[in-house]
N, C-alpha and C positions, 0 to 999 in steps of 0.2 A: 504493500500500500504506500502508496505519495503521499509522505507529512504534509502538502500543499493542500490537500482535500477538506484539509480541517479551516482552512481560510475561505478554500470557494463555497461552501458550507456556510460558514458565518457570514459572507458576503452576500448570499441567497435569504439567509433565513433573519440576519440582524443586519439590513444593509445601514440602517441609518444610527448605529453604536459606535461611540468614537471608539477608533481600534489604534489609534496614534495619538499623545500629546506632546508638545513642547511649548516646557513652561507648562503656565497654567490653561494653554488655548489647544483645545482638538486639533491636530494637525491633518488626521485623515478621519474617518471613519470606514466601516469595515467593507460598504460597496465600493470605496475609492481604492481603499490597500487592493484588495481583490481585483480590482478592476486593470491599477497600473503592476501587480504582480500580472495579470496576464499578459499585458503589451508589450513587457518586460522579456517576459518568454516568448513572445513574438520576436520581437529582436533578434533576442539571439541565436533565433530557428534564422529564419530568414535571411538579417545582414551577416550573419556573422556563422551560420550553417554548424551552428554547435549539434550536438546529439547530445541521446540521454549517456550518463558517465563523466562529459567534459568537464573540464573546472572551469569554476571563475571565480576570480578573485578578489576582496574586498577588504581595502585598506583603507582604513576612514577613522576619523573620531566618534563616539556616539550621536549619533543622527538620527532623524526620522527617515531619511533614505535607505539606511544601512536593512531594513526593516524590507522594503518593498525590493530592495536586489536580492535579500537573500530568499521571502518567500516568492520570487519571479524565477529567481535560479532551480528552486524545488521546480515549481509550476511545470519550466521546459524539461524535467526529468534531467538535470546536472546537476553537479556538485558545488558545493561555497567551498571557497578557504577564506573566510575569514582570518585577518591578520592583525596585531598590534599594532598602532598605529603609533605609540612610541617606539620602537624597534628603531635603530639604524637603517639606513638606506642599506647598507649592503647585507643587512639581516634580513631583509622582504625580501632582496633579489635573491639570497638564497632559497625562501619559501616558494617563491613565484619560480624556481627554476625544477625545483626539486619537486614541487607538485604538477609542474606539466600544465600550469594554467593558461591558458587560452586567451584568456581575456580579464583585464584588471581594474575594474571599479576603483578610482583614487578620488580622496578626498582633497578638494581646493590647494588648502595649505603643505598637501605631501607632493603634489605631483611631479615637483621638479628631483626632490629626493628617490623618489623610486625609481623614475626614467634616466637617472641617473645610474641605477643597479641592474636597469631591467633586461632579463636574459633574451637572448637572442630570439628566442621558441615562441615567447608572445606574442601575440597576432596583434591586440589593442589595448591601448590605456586610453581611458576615460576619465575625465575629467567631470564629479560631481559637482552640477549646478550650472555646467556648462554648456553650449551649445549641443554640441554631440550628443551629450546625457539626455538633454530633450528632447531629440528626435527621437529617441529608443523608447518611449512614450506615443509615440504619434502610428506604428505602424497596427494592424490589425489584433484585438486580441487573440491567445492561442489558447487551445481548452488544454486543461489540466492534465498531463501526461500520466496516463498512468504506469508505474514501474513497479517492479516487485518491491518487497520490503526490505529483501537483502540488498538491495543498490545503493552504492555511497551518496550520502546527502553530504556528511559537512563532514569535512578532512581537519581536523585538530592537531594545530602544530604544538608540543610541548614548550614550556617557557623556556627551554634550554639552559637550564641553570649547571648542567655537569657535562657540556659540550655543546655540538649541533641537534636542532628540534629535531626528534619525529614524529610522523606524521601521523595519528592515530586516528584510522578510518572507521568513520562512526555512518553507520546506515538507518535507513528510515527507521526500520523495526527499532533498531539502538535507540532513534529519539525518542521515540512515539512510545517505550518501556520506560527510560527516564521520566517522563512527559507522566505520565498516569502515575508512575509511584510517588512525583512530587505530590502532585494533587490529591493522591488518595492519603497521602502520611505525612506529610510536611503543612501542609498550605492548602486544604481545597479553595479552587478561583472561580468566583461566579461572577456573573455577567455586570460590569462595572467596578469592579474590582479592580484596582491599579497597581500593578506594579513600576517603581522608580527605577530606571536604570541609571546608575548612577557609578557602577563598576564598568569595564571593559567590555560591550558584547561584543567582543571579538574571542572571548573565552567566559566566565564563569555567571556572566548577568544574560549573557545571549542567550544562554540554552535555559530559561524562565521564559523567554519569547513563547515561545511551540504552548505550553502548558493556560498561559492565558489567553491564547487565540481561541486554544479548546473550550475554555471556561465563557469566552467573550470576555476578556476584562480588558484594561486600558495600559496600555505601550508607552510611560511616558520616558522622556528624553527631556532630563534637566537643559533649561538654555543654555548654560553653558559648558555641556556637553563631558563634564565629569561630575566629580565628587565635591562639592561644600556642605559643610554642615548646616550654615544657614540655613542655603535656599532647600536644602532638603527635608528641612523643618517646615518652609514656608508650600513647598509642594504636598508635602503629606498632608497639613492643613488643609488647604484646597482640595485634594483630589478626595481624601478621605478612606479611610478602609485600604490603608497603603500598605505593600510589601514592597520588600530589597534586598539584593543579596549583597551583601559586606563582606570583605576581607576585614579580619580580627582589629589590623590598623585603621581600619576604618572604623570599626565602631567604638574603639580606642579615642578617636578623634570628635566623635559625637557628643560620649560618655562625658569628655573635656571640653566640651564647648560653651561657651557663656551661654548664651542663647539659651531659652526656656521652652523647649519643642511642647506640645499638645502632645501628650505621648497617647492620648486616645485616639490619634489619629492613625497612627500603626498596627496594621493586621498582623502582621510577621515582619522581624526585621533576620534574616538569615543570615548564620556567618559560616564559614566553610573558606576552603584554599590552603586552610594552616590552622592546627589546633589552640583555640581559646584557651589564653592561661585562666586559673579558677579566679584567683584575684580580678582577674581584670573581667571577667563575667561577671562579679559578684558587683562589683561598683558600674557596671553595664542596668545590672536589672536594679540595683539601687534605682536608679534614675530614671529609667524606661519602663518597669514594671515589667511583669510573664509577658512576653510578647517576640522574647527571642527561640528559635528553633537553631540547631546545629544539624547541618550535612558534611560528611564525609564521602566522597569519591575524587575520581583523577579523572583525566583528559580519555583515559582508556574505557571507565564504567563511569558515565557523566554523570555528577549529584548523589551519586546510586551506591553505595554502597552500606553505612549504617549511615543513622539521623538519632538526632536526640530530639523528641518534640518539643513544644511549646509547655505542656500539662509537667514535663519532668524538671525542666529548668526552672520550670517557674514553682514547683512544690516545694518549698524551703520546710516545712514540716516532714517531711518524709526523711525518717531516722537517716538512708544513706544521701541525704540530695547533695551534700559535697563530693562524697565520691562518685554518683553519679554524673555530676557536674566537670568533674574530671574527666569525663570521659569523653568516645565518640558516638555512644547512644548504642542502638541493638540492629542488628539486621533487617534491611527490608526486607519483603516480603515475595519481590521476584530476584531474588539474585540468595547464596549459598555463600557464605564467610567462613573461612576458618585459620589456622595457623598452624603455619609447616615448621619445619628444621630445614639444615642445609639440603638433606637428601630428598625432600619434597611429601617428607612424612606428616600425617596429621598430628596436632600434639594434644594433649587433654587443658581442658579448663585450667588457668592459672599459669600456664606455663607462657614461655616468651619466646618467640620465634617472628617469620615473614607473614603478612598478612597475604591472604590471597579468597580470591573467589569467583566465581562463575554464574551465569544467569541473561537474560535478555538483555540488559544494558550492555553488557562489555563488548567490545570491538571484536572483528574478527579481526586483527593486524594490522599492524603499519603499513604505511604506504609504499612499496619498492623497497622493502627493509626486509626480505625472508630471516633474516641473521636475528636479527635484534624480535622480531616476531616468535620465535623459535624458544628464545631466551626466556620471553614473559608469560607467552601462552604456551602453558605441558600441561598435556592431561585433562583438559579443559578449564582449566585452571588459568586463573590473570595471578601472575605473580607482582605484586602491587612495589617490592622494594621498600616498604615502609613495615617495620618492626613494632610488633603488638602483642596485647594479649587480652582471652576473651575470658570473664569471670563467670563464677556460676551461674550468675542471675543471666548471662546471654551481653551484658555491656562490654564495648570493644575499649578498649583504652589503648593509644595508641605515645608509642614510644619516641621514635624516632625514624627516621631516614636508616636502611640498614649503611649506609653510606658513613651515617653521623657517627655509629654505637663507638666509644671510647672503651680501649679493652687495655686495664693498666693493673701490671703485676698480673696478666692472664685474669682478671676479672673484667666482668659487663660493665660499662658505667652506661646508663642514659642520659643523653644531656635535658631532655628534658625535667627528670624530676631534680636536677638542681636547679636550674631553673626557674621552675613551679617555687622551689625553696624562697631564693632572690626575691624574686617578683613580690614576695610577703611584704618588703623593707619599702615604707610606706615613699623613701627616697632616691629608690629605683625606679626609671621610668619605662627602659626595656632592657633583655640582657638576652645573652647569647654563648653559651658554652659549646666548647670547639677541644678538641684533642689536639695535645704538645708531641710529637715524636720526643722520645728519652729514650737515654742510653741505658739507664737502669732497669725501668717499668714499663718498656713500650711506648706508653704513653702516658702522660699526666694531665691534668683537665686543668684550661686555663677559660676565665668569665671575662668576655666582653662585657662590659656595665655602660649606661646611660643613665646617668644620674648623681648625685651630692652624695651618699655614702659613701664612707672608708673602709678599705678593706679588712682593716683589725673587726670592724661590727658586721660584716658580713661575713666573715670567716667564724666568728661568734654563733651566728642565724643558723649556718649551715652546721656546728657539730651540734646543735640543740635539736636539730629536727632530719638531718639523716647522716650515717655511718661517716666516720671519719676519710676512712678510705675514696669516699666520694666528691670532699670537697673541693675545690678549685684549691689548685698550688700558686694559681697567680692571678689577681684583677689586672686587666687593663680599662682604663677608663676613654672612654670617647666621646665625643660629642653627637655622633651619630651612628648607626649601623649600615652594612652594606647591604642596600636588597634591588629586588629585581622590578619591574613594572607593576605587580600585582600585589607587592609590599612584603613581599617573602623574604624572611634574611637569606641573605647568600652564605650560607658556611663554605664553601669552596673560595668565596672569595675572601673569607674571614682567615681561614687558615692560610691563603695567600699572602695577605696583610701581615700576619701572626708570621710568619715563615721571613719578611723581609726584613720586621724589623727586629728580629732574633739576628740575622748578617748585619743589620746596621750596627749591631750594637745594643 
């Protein structure tokens, strides 16, 4: 089935329900989306002789466009690659080369930067808002292609944080399983209902697109096309019955805002990307009330892997709701989780190992990568690279990047639960534990810190509250942390840093 069905759908049956805002003004409604998602797909039938499979490409900020190229690119049965639109020019030209895209939807303020990377294989770059772009509006509409469910919709580049992306090929059926598990377990969207995008839809806010088109709810696009806390307060207000999907620093940034939000104005504020310290949820719902949900998945099983709902974060009565709160919530309900060892063994409750799982969300592989394919998917199984464990009650608590795990004098350190520790010291504002090569121990755990504490009082925090063996041999203090577009610390580039200025001196 064509994820596209569910817009010409809405377009027939709620033609006159705004299905776009920005700002506070209807940008389209849903027989307009519908309408220029078909002429859209006309286009690219006609001028530009795409088929179903082709890619196209779309490199923009968040827009109200971005919205009718990618359900237009459904419509003609191709694929999207949505792109970062902060990315380097010669990091798009790698996406756009590597994924074989055809054709390049660009955004005004990018085009000179991409057509500067742009690979040879390209046929067009277009220019949003500009002549060109208007004419691919103007030819004939084309009816909604039907394709199976297995055919690639949207090609998922990873943020590349441990080298070059890949591509991980998400097909309709992938979407349209993420899509119902949101709404049956995280978020139901009924008609009017808005979701703010106000993160990236070029990755973790996009894929909430598909779920509200189904519900009929509302597409909005902050005017100025990211994240402020303000206007996001002043959009909620307006729209009303708001949800958004947050990176943890984001709602970090909220949490700290002067500004006084209407917090009855929020349906769901969801955070997901990178695990909530408990601290900083805890001074989150201080201020916002139950109203926050957590999702857990990757680029590979979109949104979809565990969730904590709204009912469990928000129960502060419930004997375990911290430790629950630590965690990444339980299993959905179409996909299978569990926890391997290195040999890809299952392990029992409590134990600590690879997270991994199988079910209609997860990809069937990367794009031209059989190698790296190989690696993740055994046995039907998504090997996820991220280190967990699931307790009796069925919550996942997840540890770290198996990347990260610190193994000093032949033990495990997580850097997470020092971390978790830090973050207590009401003068910490964020930290980041990273493993020291040592000629003794392997390795020894040293804490990036953001914030006025000393290290004699957090060196103090840390034997009061976990084993000595675990705490940080060394603070470094900085002003800021390194992270990636989506507000990820970089530990690759932390140990980087950590590594130079060990040769400096």
């Amino acid at each position: 089935m064509n994820i596209a069905t569910w817009l010409e759908q809405a377009g027939r049956s709620n033609p006159d329900a705004p299905a776009v805002g920005l700002g506070k003004r209807v940008a389209m409604d849903y027989a307009t989306l519908a309408g220029r998602a078909a002429r859209f797909a006309g286009a690219l039938q006609t001028r530009f002789g795409l088929a179903p499979g082709d890619r196209v490409a779309l490199v923009t900020k968040n827009c109200p466009q971005f919205l009718e190229v990618l359900w237009g690119t459904w419509w003609a049965g191709c694929a999207c690659v949505p792109v970062n639109a902060k990315l380097h020019g010669a990091e798009i030209g790698y996406i756009l080369e590597r994924s074989g895209a055809r054709i390049c939807i660009v955004g005004d303020d990018l085009t000179d930067a991409v057509a500067a990377h742009a690979p040879a294989g390209l046929e067009a770059l277009v220019r949003l808002g500009g002549a060109d772009y208007a004419r691919l509006f103007t030819d004939d509409p084309a009816p909604c292609l039907p394709v199976p469910g297995s055919d690639l919709a949207w090609l998922f580049f990873t943020s590349g944080t441990t080298g070059r992306p890949k591509g991980a090929m998400l097909t309709h059926d992938n979407l349209i399983a993420a899509s119902y598990a949101y709404a049956a377990e995280v978020d139901p969207v009924r008609a009017g209902d808005t979701t703010l995008l106000a993160a990236p839809m070029s990755h973790g806010a996009g894929l909430y697109i598909m779920a509200h088109v189904l519900g009929r709810g509302v597409n909005v696009v902050p005017e100025s096309g990211g994240f402020d806390p303000a206007e996001i307060f002043d959009l909620a207000a307006h729209w009303r019955n708001a949800s958004m999907f947050a990176a943890p620093t984001m709602v970090k940034r909220m949490t700290a805002a002067g500004a006084e939000p209407d917090t009855s104005a929020f349906r769901t504020i969801i955070y997901g990307g990178a695990p909530m310290y408990v601290e900083d949820a805890v001074r989150a719902l201080d201020r916002f009330g139950p109203c926050f949900a957590q999702i857990y998945g990757q680029g590979e099983s979109p949104m979809t892997i565990t969730r904590l709902s709204r009912e469990e974060i928000g129960d502060r009565d419930h004997p375990r709701w911290r430790e629950r709160l630590a965690t990444a919530g339980v299993t959905y309900g179409n996909v299978d989780v569990a926890i391997a060892d290195e040999a890809g063994r299952h392990l029992p409750p409590g134990e600590t190992g690879e997270i991994i799982c199988r079910g209609a969300p997860v990809m069937p592989g990367y794009w031209n990568d059989p190698q790296a394919t190989a690696k993740t998917l055994r046995d039907g199984w998504l090997f996820t690279g991220d280190v967990g464990s699931i307790d009796a009650f069925g919550y996942l608590s997840l540890k770290d990047r198996s990347k990260d795990l610190i193994i000093s004098g032949g033990t495990n350190i997580y850097p997470r639960e020092v971390e978790e520790v830090l973050l207590t010291h009401p003068d910490v504002r964020e930290v980041s534990v990273i493993g020291r090569p040592d000629p003794e121990w392997g390795e020894i755990v040293v804490a990036y810190v953001v914030g006025d504490a000393d290290a004699a009082t957090l060196d103090a925090l840390c034997l009061s509250q976990i084993a000595r063996f675990k705490r940080p041999k060394h603070y470094r203090f900085v002003d800021a942390l390194p992270k990636n577009n989506y507000g990820k610390i970089l530990k690759t580039r932390l140990r980087e840093i950590d590594e130079s200025q060990r040769e400096d001196g």
